[in-house]
C-alpha positions, 0 to 999 in steps of 0.5 A: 471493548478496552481492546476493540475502541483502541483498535478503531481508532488506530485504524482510522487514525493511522492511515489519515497521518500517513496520508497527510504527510505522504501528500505535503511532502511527497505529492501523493496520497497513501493509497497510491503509495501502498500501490507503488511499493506493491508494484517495486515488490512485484518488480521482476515481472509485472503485477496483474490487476487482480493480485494488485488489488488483492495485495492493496486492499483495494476493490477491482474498481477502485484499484482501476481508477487509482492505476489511472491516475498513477498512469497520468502522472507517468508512474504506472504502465498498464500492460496487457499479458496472457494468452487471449489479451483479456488480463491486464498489469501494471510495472512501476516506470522509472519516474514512479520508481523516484516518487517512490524512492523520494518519499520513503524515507520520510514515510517510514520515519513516520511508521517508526515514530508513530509506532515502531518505535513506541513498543519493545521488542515483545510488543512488535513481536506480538503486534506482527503476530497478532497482525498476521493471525488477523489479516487473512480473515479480514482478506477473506472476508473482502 
């Protein structure tokens, strides 16, 4: 328990923080944050729906419907590809590519803060070991 109460509470705090000051200073909410970066990082070709959900953390519908919004605003394009036009993609546009460079500096100034910075160099070592034992289990179980 000294360790597990700890952990929810940073997994249910943290995301709150980061969207909060995503959406005052930058307009946009954290999980339509995380879908930008997973594009900018897929930019030399286009991400399927699929491997963007997977890599977002976000169920099929959920991702859908967050792809419509980022479309609305002019930040996303969907994209139909492969053979029988069934798959679908999205691409970062050039005006998502400026929401995103606009509020990354603040965002990872906040990561740092909250907390990058407050452990040593042992702590973010253990922490990204820690993290990358845990997460493909957590992925398999979604």
């Amino acid at each position: 328990m000294a360790a597990w109460l700890p952990l929810i509470r940073l997994v249910q705090l943290l995301p709150q923080a980061l969207d909060r000051r995503l959406r005052d200073e930058g307009g946009i909410n954290h999980a339509h944050y995380a879908i930008l970066v997973t594009l900018a990082g897929s930019f030399a070709q286009p991400a399927t729906m699929t491997d963007l959900a997977r890599i977002a953390g976000l169920s099929r519908s959920r991702l859908s419907h967050a792809i419509d919004a980022l479309e609305r605003r002019g930040w996303v394009e969907r994209t139909t590809c492969g053979g029988d036009g069934r798959t679908q993609s999205a691409r970062l546009t050039d005006a998502g590519w400026d929401v995103l460079r606009q509020a990354a500096p603040a965002h990872v100034e906040q990561i740092r803060s909250l907390v990058l910075d407050r452990l040593d160099d042992s702590e973010r070592t253990a922490l990204a070991t820690i993290a990358a034992k845990l997460v493909p289990g957590i992925e398999d179980a979604l």
